[in-house]
C-alpha positions, 0 to 999 in steps of 0.5 A: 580352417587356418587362414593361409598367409595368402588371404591374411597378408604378411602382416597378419603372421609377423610375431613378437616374442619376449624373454628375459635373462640375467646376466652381469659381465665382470672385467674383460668378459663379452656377451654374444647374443646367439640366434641358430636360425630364424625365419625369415628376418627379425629385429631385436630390440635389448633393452631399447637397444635395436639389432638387425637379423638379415634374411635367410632361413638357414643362417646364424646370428651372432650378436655381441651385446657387451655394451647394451646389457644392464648394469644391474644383470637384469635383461629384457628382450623382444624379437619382432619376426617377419615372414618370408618376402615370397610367401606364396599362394596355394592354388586351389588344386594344390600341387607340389610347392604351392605356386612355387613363390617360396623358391624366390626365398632360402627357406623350406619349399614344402611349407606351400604343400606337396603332394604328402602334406598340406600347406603350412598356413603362416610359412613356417614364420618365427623363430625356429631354432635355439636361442642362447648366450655365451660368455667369452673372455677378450678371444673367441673360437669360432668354427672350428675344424676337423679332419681325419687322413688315413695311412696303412690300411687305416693303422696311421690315423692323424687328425687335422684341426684348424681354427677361427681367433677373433680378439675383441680387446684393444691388445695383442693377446698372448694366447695358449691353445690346448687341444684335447683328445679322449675317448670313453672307456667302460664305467664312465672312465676317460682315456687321455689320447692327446694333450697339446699346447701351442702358443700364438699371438693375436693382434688387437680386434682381429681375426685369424686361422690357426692350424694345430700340428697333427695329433698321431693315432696307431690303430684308434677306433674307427667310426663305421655305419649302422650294420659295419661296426661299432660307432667310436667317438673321441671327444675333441676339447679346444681352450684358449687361455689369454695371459693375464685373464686366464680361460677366455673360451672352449669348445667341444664335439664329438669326432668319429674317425672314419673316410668316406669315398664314392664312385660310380660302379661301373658294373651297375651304373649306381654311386657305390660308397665305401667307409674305411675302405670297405663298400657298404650296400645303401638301405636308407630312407627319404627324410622330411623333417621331425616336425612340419612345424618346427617343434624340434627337440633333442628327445624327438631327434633321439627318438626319430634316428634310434627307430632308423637305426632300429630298422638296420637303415644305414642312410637318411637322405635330407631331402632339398625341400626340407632341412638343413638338418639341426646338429641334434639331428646330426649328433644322433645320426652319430651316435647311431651310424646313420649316414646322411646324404645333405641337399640344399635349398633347390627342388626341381618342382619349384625351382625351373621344372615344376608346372607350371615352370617357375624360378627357373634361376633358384632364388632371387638373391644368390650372395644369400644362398650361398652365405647361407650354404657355406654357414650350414657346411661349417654348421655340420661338417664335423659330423661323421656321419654326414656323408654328402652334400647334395646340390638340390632335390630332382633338380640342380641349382642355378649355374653360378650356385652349383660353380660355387658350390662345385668349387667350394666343396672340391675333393682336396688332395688325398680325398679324392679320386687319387687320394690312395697316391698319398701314401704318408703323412710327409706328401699330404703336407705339400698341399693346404692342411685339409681342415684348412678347406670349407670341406672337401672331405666329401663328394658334392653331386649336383642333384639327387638324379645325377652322377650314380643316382637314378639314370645319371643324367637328371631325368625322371627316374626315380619312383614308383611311388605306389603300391606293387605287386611284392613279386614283382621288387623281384624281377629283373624289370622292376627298375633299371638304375643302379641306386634309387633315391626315391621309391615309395609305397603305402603306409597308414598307421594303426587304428588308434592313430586315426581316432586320436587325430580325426574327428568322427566323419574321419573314420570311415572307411574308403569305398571299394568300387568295382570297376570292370577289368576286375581291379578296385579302385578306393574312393577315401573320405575327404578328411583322408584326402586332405591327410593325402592317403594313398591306396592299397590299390592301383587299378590294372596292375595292383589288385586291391592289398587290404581285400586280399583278406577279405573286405574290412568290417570296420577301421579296427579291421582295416587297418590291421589287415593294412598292417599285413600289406605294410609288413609285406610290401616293404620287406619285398622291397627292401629284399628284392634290392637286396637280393641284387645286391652289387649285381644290378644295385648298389643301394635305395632310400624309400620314399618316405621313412616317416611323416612330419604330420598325420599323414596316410602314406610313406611312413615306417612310424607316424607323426604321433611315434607309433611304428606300423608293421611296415618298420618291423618289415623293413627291421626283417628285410635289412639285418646285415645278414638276412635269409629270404625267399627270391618271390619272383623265383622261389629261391631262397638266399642269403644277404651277408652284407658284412665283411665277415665269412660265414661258415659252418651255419645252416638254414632251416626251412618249414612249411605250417598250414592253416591246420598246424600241420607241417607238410614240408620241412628242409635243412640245408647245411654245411654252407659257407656264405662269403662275405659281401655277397648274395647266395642262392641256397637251393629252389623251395619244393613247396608249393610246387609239391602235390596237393599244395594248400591255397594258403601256408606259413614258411618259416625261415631260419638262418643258424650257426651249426655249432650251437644253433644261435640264429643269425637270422629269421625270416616269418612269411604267409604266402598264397598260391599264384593268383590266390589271395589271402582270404582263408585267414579270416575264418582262421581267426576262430583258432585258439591257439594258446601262448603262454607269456613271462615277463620280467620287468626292470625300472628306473626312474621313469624309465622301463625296461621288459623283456617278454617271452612269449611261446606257442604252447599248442604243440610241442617242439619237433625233436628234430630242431633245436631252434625252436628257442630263437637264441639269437646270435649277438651282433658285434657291431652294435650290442645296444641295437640288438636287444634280442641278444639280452638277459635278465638282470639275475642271469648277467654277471655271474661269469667273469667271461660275460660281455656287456653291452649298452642295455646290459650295463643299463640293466645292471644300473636299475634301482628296482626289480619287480617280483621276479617273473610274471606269467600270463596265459591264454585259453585255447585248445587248437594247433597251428602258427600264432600269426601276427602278434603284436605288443602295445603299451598303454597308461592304466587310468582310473579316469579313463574316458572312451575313446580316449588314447591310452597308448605310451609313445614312443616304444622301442620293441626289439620285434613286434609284428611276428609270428610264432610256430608251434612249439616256438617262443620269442623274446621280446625286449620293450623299453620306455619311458612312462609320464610322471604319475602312470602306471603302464600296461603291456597288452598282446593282440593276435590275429587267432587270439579268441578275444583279441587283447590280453594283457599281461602286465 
């Protein structure tokens, strides 16, 4: 219903926008003016001052505004923002980039719509990014950079900084230069790792670089991924002081000291990359942007790449008809181990491969794309986690663009191919000072289907982008490349998703149409095809994934049993990559992780911050060492991704009917699992034993021996071959009691619960011990495993116990509630307690039906499980809850008699 920038005219979406600010200037103290991106161009007017801001979508403005600011500190500022010059129409059957004109500008290309997201009306038009002002003295840092080389195994590590001086005074300043390196220690104590000062000269309203000499580190803390170790930051402090001023300018950032390298594996024909010498299987996921409206915020960043983290993902791809992501976005990305794969500006639908065929040269104006190419490098390198650039999405850029970039983000000596001939310090200083490059720490591909991605070449080859049968991730059919950079599913999210953003007419259910060759084919309402859903079916390969459990009632019924199809599908996939893992892969991004709108498809959580079972599928699917079921051969594996050596551990495998009966239970021990590899474990007899039932549980289990800890447990609901899943219905009935503790920190506003839930409808076996679920505490990153905590009044009572992250937070809180707190439910039968699933809701007097109640964002340790008989579970939740609510914490079960129980 808005009108779209094509009928209205540019005019019509060209915004003022006003501000005031104080500022009174003293001495020789300068004032810029700071604009971190706008879009598309702007003039500023200060205090009846005008100021220009060029075109270009991904380009910093810096203003000096020293002179037109106001004796008396009192400011006043408007910023008049037009659109982009190629907005664009949207033909009337849609289509990816509308009719492409938005590729003649540098700007973001999915705001004409895709085939995930319909056409953002004004383009995206105003000002888009921070606004800020600084206040130098008589020098100014600009651009700093770091680098890091390594010596001897990753013993010897120097770090590399060169900067940018301008002096704006009519004088030669006389600097000093102090550059500072610390790292934190435990209880918010700082370690001194280096303190240098160097003196330069700076001539009167001039530029320069300057290079400091190395800062030498022995054995430091290395940065690593999400999965390989810990991520270790030094905190990198940059002054300039001028004789006779005193300080005249600082900077900071956070620096991790890590080296990524790449190469195209020659056994599977995929980019293999390896960090600090060790080579890490991609499991990542495809990456929008936070909002499809630009309303960024650190807190939403924090939120977005902490449920990544959260889902064992170690790869974000920032896709080419997006973002250059924000340093927000890339502060996270650090602080959490995301790896990020950078694409610029170009699309192959809208830049010379699309249908129709358009821009086939890129952008109209080159000089600006690569100004604002080389800005968003110096933006963003220093970040350790930004692992590559890439040249454009599905396509590569315009000859002269991608010469330019190919040269400006050349591998320099030591990084490149021959980098291991650099053996000291000493030889590295015959070449430039690394940090001295725009890059060059950092392999440049010209486009994500090229050199180790999909076929290499630039065809085609990415995808499917639909539902699959979850067998078939398994077969040595399924996908032929080695790294897939695009392979996408289903993805609707829970019910209450649905009525907080449709109207009525938006909830009815898609019709289920019979066709003759006995497939289904769904016919969706037109408000879920304006929000682009994606059935659960797809006619002549894929039987209908939400029918296999029998026809939904209702929305409430359907998405649920969506969930289960969620949960299923992509932990198949994920495992089926897995299971190939350096044999026939080298790694995969899911198309996509989530939505920048209400979209029905591709997502692990949706735009509202609430996760579908399918984050809890792929959480499963990508721990860095993982027991699964091969559902192509029936095997069961194990996935050890790690460096580690696995040895005296065990798995347990246990079969449960609809009956709570355990016809096929197996240990399988004394294993050794090596490190970076896949093991094939043995051949599941059930259900190829006599008498199989149509529908069963297995339980996986991957523990240590020695005190049965689990390293990893893996929950599946299975049907015999050509079966379906319909007997869970009437299982529904089954009453299965569960009894559910828990214990409740707070501070502030912020919450922290740990729940325990146990089945109680029998009585553990006495032949397994791990009916407990004592999860083994990963090394690597404590904060992310909150399985591996405990309450406030069990931590600290030995001098031996190790804290982590929540475990420090924990101790900090101000307020325990009355101890534990016990809810139970009613019931008398046996068996699994399936699909359990905890939701956090506002406890208002006030409330009005229909109104959504639910806290979002949650973070769960684990949601969407299932327990057998006799087994419980931990589960940590954590939040943050409005000023002035009170929350409430309630479980559903598919088997639960009444279907919610809440339990605080």
């Amino acid at each position: 219903m808005i009108l779209d920038i094509a009928d209205s005219g540019r005019e019509y979406y060209t915004f003022w926008f006003f501000t005031k600010f104080q500022c009174k200037l003293s001495g020789n103290q300068h004032l810029d003016l700071n604009f971190r991106a706008i879009n598309y161009s702007a003039e500023v007017y200060l205090n009846g001052h005008k100021k220009v801001l060029p075109k270009g979508m991904f380009r910093r403005h810096s203003l000096e505004v020293t002179d037109i600011l106001n004796p008396d500190g009192s400011n006043l500022m408007a910023v008049l923002v037009h659109p982009p010059d190629h907005p664009g129409s949207i033909p009337p059957q849609g289509g990816q980039g509308g009719d492409h004109e938005i590729g003649k500008d540098v700007a973001t290309q999915y705001v004409e719509g895709w085939d995930w997201i319909a056409p953002v009306r004004d383009r995206n038009t105003g000002i888009w990014d921070e606004v800020s002002i600084s206040v130098t003295g008589p020098v100014k840092i600009i651009n700093p950079h770091l680098v890091s080389s390594f010596f001897d195994r990753y013993t010897r590590v120097y770090l590399h900084a060169t900067i940018e001086l301008e002096n704006r005074s009519a004088w030669v300043a006389e600097c000093s230069l102090n550059i500072q390196v610390t790292t934190e220690l435990e209880g918010n104590v700082c370690l001194m790792e280096h303190l240098q000062t160097q003196h330069v000269s700076v001539p009167s309203r001039s530029r320069i670089q300057y290079t400091f000499p190395q800062l030498f580190f022995y054995k430091p803390n290395l940065w690593w991924p999400n999965g390989m170790g810990k991520q270790s930051m030094y905190k990198v402090s940059i002054n300039v002081d001028v004789k006779g001023h005193g300080e005249s300018d600082s900077w900071t950032q956070l620096f991790g000291l890590r080296k990524i390298e790449s190469h195209i594996d020659t056994a599977t024909g995929g980019r293999l990359f390896k960090v600090n010498g060790q080579p890490i299987f991609i499991r990542g996921g495809n990456w929008i942007l936070s909002d499809c409206l630009l309303q960024l915020s650190k807190e939403r960043y924090k939120t977005d790449i902490k449920f990544h983290a959260d889902m064992n993902l170690n790869m974000i791809r920032c896709w080419g008809g997006g973002l250059a992501e924000r340093p927000e976005f890339y502060h996270y990305c650090d602080i959490y181990g995301l790896l990020v794969w950078q694409e610029f500006w170009i699309t192959g639908d809208v830049d010379g491969r699309g249908v129709p065929v358009s821009n086939p040269n890129g952008p109209l104006d080159h000089d600006l794309f690569m100004l604002c190419a080389r800005d968003t490098i110096k933006l963003l390198r220093n970040h350790p986690s930004l692992a590559l650039w890439v040249g454009g999405n599905e396509q590569v850029p315009p000859a002269d663009i991608n010469t330019a970039l190919k040269n400006d983000l050349k591998l320099r000596p030591f990084f490149g191919t021959h980098g291991e001939n650099i053996t000291s310090l000493e030889e590295l200083s015959a070449f430039k000072d690394p940090s001295q490059y725009l890059d060059g720490t950092r392999v440049y591909i010209q486009g994500s289907m090229w050199d180790g991605f999909a076929n290499g070449k630039g065809d085609f080859t990415d995808g499917p982008y639909q539902i699959q049968n979850p067998e078939d991730f398994f077969k040595d059919n399924f996908y032929k490349y080695g790294f897939n950079p695009e392979v996408g599913s289903v993805g609707i999210p829970v019910a209450a998703t649905f009525r907080a953003t449709m109207p009525p007419e938006g909830l009815q259910l898609p019709l289920f149409k019979k066709l003759p060759n006995g497939y289904t084919e769904e016919v969706p309402n037109p408000i879920w095809e304006y929000h682009k859903y994606l059935p659960y079916s797809k006619p002549g390969k894929v039987h209908d994934q939400i029918e296999l459990y029998g026809t939904p009632k209702d929305l409430d019924d359907f998405c649920l049993k969506a969930q289960l199809a969620n949960y299923i599908q992509y932990r198949a996939l994920l495992e089926g990559w897995s299971s190939r893992m350096w044999s026939k892969y080298t790694g995969v991004l899911i198309w996509k992780t989530q939505n920048p709108w209400t979209g029905l498809r591709g997502q692990f959580y949706d735009h509202l911050l609430d996760q579908t079972a399918g984050f809890y599928g792929c959480r499963s699917a990508a721990e860095p060492i993982h027991v699964q079921l091969n559902l192509a051969t029936y095997f069961i594996e194990v996935v050890n991704t790690t460096a580690e050596e696995l040895s005296n551990v065990a798995i347990e495998a246990s079969v449960w009917d609809l009956e709570g009966v355990c016809p096929y239970y197996k240990v399988f021990d004394k294993l050794s699992l090596s490190p970076k590899k896949v093991v094939s474990i043995n051949e599941m007899k059930y259900p190829k034993s006599k008498n199989p039932k149509p529908v069963f549980f297995l339980l996986l289990k991957l523990y240590h021996v020695s005190d049965y800890s689990i390293i990893s447990r893996n929950f599946y609901w299975l049907h015999l071959p050509g079966g379906d899943y319909k007997l869970l219905e009437p299982y529904r009935n089954k009453g299965i009691p569960l009894k559910i503790t828990s214990k409740t920190f707070i501070k502030g506003s912020t919450y922290e619960i740990e729940m325990n839930v146990l089945n109680k409808s029998k009585k553990p076996d006495p032949k397994t011990l791990t009916y407990k679920n004592s999860f083994a505490i990963r090394d690597d990153n404590g904060d992310f495993d909150m399985t591996s905590l405990k309450p406030i009044s069990n931590v600290g009572t030995s001098p031996n116990h190790t804290t982590g992250l929540f475990q420090r937070l924990y101790r900090q809180f101000s307020k325990e509630t009355n101890g534990l707190k016990v809810a139970e439910t009613n019931g008398s039968d046996a068996g699994v307690a399936f699909f359990l699933h905890f939701s956090v809701h506002a406890s208002k007097i006030d409330h009005k039906e229909g109104e959504d109640s639910r806290i979002l964002p949650i973070h769960y340790s684990d949601n969407y499980f299932s327990l057998v008989p006799g087994e419980e579970m931990s589960v940590k939740i954590s939040f943050k809850v409005p000023s002035g609510v009170s929350p409430r914490v309630t479980l559903k079960c598919w088997n639960y008699h009444h279907g919610v129980h809440t339990v605080i």
